[in-house]
C-alpha positions, -999 to +999 in steps of 0.1 A: -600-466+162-623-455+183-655-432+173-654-395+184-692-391+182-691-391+221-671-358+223-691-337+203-728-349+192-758-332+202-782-365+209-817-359+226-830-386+251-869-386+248-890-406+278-920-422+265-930-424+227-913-396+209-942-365+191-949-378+155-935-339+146-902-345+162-874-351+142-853-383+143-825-391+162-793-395+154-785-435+145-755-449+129-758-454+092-769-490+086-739-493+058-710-512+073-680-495+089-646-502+068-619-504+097-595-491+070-597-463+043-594-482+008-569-453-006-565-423+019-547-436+049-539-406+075-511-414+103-520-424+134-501-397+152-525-373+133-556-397+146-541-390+184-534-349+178-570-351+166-585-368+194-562-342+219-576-313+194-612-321+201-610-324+238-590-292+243-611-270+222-650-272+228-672-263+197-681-228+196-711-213+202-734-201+176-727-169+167-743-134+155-728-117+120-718-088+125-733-059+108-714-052+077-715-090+067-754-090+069-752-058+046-729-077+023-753-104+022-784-075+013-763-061-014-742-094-024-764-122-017-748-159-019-710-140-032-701-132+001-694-171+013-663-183+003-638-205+018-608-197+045-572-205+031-562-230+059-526-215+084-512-248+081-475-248+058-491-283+045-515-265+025-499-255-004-520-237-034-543-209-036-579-199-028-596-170-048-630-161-032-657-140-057-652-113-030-616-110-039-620-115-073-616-082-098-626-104-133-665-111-120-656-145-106-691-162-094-672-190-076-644-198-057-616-215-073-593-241-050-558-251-071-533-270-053-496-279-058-487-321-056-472-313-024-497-303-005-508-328+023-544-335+038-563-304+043-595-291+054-604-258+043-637-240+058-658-220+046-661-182+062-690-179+072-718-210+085-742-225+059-763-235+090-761-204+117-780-219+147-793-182+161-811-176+129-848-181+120-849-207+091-878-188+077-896-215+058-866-228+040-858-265+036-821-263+041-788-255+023-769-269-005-733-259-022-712-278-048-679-286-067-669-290-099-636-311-103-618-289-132-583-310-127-575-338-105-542-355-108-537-392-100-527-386-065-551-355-063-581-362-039-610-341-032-636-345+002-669-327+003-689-321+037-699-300+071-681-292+098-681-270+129-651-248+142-628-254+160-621-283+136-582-299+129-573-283+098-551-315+093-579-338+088-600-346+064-642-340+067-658-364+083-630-379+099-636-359+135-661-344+156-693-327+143-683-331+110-694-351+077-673-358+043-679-378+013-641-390+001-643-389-035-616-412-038-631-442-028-668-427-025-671-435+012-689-414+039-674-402+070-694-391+104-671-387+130-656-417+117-619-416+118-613-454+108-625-463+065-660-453+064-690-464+046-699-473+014-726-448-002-731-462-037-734-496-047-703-515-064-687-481-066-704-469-095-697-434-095-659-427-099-659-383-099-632-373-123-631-339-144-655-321-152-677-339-125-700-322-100-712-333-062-730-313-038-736-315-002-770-307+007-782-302+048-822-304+054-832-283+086-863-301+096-846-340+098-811-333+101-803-350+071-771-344+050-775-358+015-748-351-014-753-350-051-738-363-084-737-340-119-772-327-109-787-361-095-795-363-062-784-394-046-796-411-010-799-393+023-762-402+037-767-393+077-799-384+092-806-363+126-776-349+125-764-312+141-800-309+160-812-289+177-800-268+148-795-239+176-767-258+194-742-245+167-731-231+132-720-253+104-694-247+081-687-261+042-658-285+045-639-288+016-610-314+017-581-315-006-545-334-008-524-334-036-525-319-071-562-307-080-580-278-094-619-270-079-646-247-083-665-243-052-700-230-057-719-216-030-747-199-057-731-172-074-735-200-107-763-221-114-763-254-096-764-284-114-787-301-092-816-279-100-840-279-065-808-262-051-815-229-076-846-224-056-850-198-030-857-229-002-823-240-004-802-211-012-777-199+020-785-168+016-820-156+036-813-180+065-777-170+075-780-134+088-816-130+086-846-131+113-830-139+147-844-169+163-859-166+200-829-175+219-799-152+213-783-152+250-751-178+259-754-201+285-752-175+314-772-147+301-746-133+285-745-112+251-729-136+228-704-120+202-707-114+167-692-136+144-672-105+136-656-098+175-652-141+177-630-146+150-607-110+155 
């Protein structure tokens, strides 16, 4: 199948040698591309609604929070993300966000029946939020802790932006990356099988089992995580500029499992992620960056008057 990078990436063209401060490019990673997924096969009818998806609906702007989110953030800190149960009648479980939560819940717990089908659940508000200052930080990190996975349960970790097709899994369309923990595979925009990201499959997540996804702001580089262990940089110069838009947590899910999704309100397993440098809270919502008009001049909405 063809690649989707074309519809949505964000590539900058530099004449002459490139300043030694700028960050990379974006280049395919040097792993080979599987035509085929080694477990998770999605339909090919689904591959063509994507494709139609992605060229109707343009990525969306970033946007500013609107005022009683950044308060939430002041008072709340890292408790106010959580993730967005998906419309779609093939999502079938439950999402309880800390926010919703009356027992004190810290994280946000994801269980899903064996009937639900491929699904890609966002989180609420951007990890990455392209009008905002990064203010010294060196990027943003989350993770998941497998509680229950059945044997057809599966379980993707990754980015995206919105509009994205709730259908599919991260990774698999454009702007967004996943690490299948099926098969261990990374996805860019790659709808076909993906790439292998540990050697001889090594790492098989089951329960109890953590992985993060980690995004540096300075390289574009989106690196994941394994029961506290940071493993290699999966994708490099990816979502830059960082101003051109907001990036979501992409959680994928299909069949019967059972998740925590951790966005701070616990300790992280992989420890540089505890520190202030990497925690969402401070970037998202915090000094506004220099640019904060859209393309014509125009005021751009809150995140609040968007999504109402």
């Amino acid at each position: 199948m063809p690649s989707l990078f074309s519809l949505g990436k964000s590539k900058t063209k530099h004449q002459g040698q490139p300043s030694p401060s700028a960050p990379p490019e974006w280049a395919p990673a040097p792993e080979t591309s599987h035509q085929f997924g080694l477990k998770n096969e999605a339909p090919e009818q689904e591959f063509e609604a994507a494709e139609e998806f992605c060229a109707t609906y343009s990525v969306e702007p970033p946007r500013l929070l609107a005022t009683n989110i950044i308060e939430r953030i002041n008072t709340v800190g890292c408790k106010v993300w959580g993730l967005e149960t998906p419309r779609l009648s093939r999502f079938i479980g439950n999402i309880r966000n800390p926010e919703d939560a009356k027992n004190g819940d810290t994280v946000t717990r994801v269980e899903t029946s064996p009937l639900c089908g491929d699904s890609c659940i966002l989180s609420n508000y951007p990890l990455v939020a392209g009008l905002y200052e990064i203010q010294g930080k060196q990027g943003v990190y989350y993770e998941i802790t497998i509680i229950e996975m059945i044997e057809e349960g599966f379980v993707a970790v990754g980015t995206a932006c919105r509009p994205y097709p709730e259908y599919r899994l991260p990774g698999w369309n454009r702007l967004s990356a996943g690490l299948h923990l099926d098969d261990m595979r990374k996805f860019f925009e790659d709808p076909c099988g993906g790439r292998d990201y540990v050697p001889d499959n090594t790492i098989r997540p089951g329960s109890g089992d953590t992985v993060g996804c980690g995004f540096e702001f300075q390289t574009g580089t989106i690196f994941f995580t394994y029961n506290g262990m940071r493993l290699s940089d999966a994708f490099t110069g990816v979502y830059l500029p960082r101003t051109k838009q907001d990036v979501y947590a992409a959680v994928g899910v299909s069949g019967a499992v059972k998740i925590n999704v951790n966005f701070g309100g616990d300790c992280f397993r992989w420890p540089e992620g505890n520190e202030w440098s990497w925690r969402v809270e401070g970037q998202v919502g915090g000094n506004l960056g220099a640019t904060i008009e859209g393309p014509e001049g125009e005021d751009l909405p809150s995140y609040g008057e968007a999504s109402s």
